[in-house]
N, C-alpha and C positions, 0 to 999 in steps of 0.2 A: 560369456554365458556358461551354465554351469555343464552343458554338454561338451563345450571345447575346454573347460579345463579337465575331465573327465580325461576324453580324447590323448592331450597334452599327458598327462600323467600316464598311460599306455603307451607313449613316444608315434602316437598318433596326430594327424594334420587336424590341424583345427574345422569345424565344419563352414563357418562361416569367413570369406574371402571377403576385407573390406575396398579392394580394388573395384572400381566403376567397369558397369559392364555395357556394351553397346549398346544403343538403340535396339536393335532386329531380334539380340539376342535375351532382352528385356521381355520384347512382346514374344518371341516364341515361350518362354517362359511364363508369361501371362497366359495365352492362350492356351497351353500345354494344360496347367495348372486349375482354370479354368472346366477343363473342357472331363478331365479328371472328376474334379468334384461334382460335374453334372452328371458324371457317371456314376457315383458316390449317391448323390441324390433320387435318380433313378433306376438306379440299381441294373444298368446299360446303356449306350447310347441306340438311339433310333435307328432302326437298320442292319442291326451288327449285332451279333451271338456273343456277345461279350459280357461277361458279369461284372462284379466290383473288382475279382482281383485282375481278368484277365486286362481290366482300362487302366487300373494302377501299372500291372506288366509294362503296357503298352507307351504308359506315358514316360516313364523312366525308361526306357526305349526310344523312344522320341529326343529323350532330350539328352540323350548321349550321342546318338548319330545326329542331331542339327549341331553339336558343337555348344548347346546349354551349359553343360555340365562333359567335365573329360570325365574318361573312364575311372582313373585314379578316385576324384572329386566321389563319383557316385557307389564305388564302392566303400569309403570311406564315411560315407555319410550313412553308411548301416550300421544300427549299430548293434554290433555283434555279440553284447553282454542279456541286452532284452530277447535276440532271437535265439538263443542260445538256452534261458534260463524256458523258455516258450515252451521250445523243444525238448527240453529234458521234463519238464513234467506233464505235456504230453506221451512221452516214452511210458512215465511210470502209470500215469490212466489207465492207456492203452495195454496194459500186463494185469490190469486191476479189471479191465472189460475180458481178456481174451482168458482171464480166469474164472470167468462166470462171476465174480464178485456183485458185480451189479445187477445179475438177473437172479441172486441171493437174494438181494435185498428188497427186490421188490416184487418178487414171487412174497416173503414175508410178509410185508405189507398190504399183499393184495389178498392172502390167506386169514389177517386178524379179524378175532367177533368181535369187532367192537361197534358204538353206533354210529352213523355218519359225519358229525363234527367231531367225534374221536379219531376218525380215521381222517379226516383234512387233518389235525393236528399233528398227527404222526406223519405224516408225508410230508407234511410245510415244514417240519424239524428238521429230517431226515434228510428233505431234497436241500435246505438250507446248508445243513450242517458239510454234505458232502461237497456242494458247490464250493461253498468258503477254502476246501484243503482241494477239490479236484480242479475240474471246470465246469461252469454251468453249460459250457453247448453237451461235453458228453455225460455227463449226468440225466439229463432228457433224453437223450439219445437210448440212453440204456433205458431210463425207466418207461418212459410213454407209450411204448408199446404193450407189455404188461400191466400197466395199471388201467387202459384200457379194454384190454380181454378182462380184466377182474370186475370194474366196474360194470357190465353189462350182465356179467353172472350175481354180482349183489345185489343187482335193482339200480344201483347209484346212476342218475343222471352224468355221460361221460363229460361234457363240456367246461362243468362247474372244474371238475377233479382234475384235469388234464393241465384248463387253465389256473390253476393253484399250482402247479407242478413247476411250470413255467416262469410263475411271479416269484415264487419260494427261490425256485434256482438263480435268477437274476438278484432281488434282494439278498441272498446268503449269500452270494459271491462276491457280493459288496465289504464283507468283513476282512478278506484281508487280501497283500497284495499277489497274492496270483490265485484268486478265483474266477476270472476273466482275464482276457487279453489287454484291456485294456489297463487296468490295473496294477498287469507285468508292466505295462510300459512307463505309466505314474511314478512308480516305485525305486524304479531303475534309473529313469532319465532323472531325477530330482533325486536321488540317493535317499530316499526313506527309509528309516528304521522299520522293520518290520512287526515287532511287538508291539513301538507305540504306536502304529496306525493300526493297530486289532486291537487294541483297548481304546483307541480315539471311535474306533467306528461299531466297534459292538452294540453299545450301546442304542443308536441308529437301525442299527438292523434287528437286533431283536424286538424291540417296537415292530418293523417294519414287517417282520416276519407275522408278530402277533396280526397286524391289520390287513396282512394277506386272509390267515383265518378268518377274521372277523367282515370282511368283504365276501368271500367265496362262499361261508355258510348263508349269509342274508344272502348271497346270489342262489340259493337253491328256492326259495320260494318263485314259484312261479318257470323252473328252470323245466327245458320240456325232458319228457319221460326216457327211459333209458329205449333203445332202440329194439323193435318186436324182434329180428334178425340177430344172431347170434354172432360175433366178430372173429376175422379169424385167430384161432390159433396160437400166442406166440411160440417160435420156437428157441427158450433161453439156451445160451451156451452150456456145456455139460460141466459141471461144478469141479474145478481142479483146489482141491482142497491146502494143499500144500505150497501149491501157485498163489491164490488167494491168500495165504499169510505172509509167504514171502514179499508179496508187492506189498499187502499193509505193513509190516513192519520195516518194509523200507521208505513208505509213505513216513509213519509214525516218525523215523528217526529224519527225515530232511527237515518235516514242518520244526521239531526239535531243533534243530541247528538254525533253521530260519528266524526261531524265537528266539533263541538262546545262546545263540554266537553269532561273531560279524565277520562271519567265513561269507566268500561270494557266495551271492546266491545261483549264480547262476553255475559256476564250478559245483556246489553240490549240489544240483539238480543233476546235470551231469556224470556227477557221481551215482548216483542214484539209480538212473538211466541204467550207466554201464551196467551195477551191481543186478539189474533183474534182466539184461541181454543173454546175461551169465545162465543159461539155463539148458537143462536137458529136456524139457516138455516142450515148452514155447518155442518155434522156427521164431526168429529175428525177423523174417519176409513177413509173418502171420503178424508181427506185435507192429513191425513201422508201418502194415499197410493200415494201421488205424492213427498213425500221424495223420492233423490235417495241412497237408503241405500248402494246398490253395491258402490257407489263412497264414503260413510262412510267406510265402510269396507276397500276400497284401501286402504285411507290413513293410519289406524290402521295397516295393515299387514306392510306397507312398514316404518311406525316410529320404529316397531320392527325388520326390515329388518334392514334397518340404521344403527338403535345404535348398531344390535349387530356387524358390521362391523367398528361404530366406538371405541365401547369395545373393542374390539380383537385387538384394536392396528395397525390395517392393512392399515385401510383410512390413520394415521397419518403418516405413512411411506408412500405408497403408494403417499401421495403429497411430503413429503419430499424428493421422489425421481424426482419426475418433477424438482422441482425446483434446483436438484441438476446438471439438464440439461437445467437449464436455462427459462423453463416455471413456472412461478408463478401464480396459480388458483387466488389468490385472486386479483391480481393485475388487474384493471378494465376491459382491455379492451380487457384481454384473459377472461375474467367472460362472458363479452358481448356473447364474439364471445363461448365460451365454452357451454352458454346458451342455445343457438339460436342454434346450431348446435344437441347438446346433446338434446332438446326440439322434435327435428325432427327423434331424433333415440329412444328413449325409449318413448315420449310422459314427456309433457312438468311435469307434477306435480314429477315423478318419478325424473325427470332430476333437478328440483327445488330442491325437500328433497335431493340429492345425491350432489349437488352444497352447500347447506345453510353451511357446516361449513367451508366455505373458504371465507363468508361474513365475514371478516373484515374492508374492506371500506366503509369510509364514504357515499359512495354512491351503495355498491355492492345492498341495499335491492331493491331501484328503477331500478338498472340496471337489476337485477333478475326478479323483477313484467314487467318490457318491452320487453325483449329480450325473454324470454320464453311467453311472449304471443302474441308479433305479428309474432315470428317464428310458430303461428301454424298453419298462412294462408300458408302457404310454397307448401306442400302435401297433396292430399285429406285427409289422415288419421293424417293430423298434430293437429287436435284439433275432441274432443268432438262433439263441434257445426256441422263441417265440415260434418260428418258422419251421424247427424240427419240430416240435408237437402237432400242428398244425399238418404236416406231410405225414406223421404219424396217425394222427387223425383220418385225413383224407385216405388212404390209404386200405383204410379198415371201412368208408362208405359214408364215413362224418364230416359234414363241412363245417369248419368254424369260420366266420366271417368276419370282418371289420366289424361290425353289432355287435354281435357274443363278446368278442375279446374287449372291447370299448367298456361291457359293462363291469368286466372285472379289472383288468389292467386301465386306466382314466382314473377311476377314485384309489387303486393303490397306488397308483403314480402319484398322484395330487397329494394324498396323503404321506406316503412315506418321505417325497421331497420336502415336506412343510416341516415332516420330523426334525429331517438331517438339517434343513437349513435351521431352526432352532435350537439346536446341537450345534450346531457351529458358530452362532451365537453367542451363546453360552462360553460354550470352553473360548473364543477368542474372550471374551469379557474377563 
């Protein structure tokens, strides 16, 4: 597989051991695995303060002390180019929030006279475009809380607006490969070019973007009124102006090297990282407490979740029994749909790593990076993003509900998938 020749090339151990593994340590591995993904799906198990990552923790825990997997085994099955590349542009976000960058922007935004589909447009751009080069969870993160103080001062119903913010962020993140987490891992684990998959996927998304607006504005008829109660407050970070261009021009010059050379990407993220550590404003403690380690951790439990599932021999039977009914995972357009489906019941990154070894088509890695990520406008808790605005929301006295989000995220889902999958279509043809 193309992960252990990867591995191999490092003078790294292959991930996958084709030696037979006992009975007991088959089914600990089952059940482990198992028991994971129902965690994945519910987002914890019954009885237990456990979230998604602390069950991933736990289970790559499990299966190093049962003797699943040795210690060797499961630190090697991280793979340390995706968490690595994660991390470093997390780093440079986080220098782009703690410089007020983003409460620039959307102070901005929430200050323009323009009319109210003027201003969905400018925000569904805006929040697209940053998602694409930053990440859609902090993108929301920064902007949702001002663009809700604004909307209650313009009249604008908050709900329509909030959730635009949300869709835009997830669709624009879709454009290339590290505007989501998951799409780090697409890109990395299947060695993707990075410029031809932002011209294979642009295209898709700016449709998709357009039919966010064109969804959210028909969602204002009928949408209820902005709230009598005034919301509180935000209070934006104080605008370090010098900070703020240093992080974008070091933004500016990574996404450069990411188009336009075949330097690791995760070395110059890295890079990147260091170069704005380098600072006499910014404490280092101030910029890494806006890492989100919890979503580091995810992914490390669940690469050790994986392998040991596809060590144990299980996955490879496990597909080779699909297909002996006639479904084949890799074949595109059960990947699409297997995607986008499986995105909605475990949450899309788990559903991505549990997909990746059935990428053998030519085009499974962009159908993986789009299908799992505009499936996460689907259901409130389909994405990350979805669930900070939403706490954003609530927060300030607004509840959005499974209803609300249904009416605007359901027909962007439906549609922007319909997009991509005839986009994909097309270029295979």
């Amino acid at each position: 597989m193309r992960q252990d020749s990867r591995r191999a090339a490092r003078g790294q151990t292959p991930l996958h051991d084709s030696s037979p593994k006992p009975a007991l340590l088959e089914t600990t591995v089952l059940v482990v695995f198992g028991l994971v993904y129902l965690g994945m799906l519910l987002g914890g198990l019954p009885g237990l303060a456990l979230d998604r990552t602390g069950i991933a923790l736990l289970g790559a825990i499990a299966l190093v002390a049962t003797g699943a997997v040795t210690p060797r085994a499961a630190w090697n099955a991280i793979d340390v180019p995706t968490i690595a590349l994660l991390f470093g542009m997390m780093v440079i976000s986080a220098n782009l929030r703690v410089s007020g960058f983003y409460a620039r922007i959307s102070t901005g935004i929430a200050e323009l006279d323009v009319s109210t589909p003027k201003l969905f447009a400018i925000l569904i751009l805006v929040a697209g475009a940053l998602s694409a080069v930053l990440t859609n969870d902090v993108v929301c993160l920064a902007l949702a809380p001002l663009l809700l103080e604004s909307s209650t001062r313009r009249g604008v119903a908050p709900i329509p607006l909030l959730l635009a913010l949300c869709c835009a962020s997830n669709v624009g993140s879709a454009a290339t490969l590290i505007g989501n987490p998951q799409n780090i891992l697409v890109g990395q684990a299947l060695g993707l070019d990075f410029a031809r998959y932002t011209a294979l996927a642009a295209v898709p998304v700016l449709i998709g973007l357009g039919i966010v607006w064109w969804v959210c504005v028909r969602s204002m008829r009928g949408a209820a009124p902005p709230l009598a109660v005034s919301t509180p407050r935000a209070t934006p970070l104080a605008f370090d102006r010098a900070g703020a261009w240093k992080a974008g021009l070091v933004t500016v010059l990574v996404m450069a090297a990411f188009l336009f050379t075949d330097w690791p990407r995760e070395i110059t993220a890295l890079a990147g990282a260091g170069l704005l550590l380098v600072s006499r404003r910014n404490r280092s403690r101030e910029v890494l407490a806006q890492v989100d380690g919890q979503l580091l951790v995810l992914f490390m439990g669940l690469f050790v979740v994986n392998h040991a599932l596809a060590d144990s021999g299980l996955l490879e039977r496990g597909l080779a029994s699909l297909r002996d009914v006639g479904i084949d995972p890799s074949e595109p357009r059960t990947l699409f749909a297997g995607s986008a489906v499986l995105s909605n019941l475990v949450s899309n990154v788990p559903a991505t790593m549990l997909l990746l070894p059935t990428a053998t088509h030519p085009l499974a890695g962009p159908i993986l990076a789009l299908a799992s990520t505009l499936a996460g406008n689907f259901i409130l808790v389909g994405s990350i993003a979805n669930i900070i605005v939403v706490d954003a929301a609530g927060r300030a006295g607004i509840e959005i509900g499974w209803r609300e989000h249904a009416r605007i995220g359901v027909p962007v889902t439906l549609l922007t998938l319909l997009v991509a999958a005839l986009w994909m279509a097309f270029v295979w043809v």
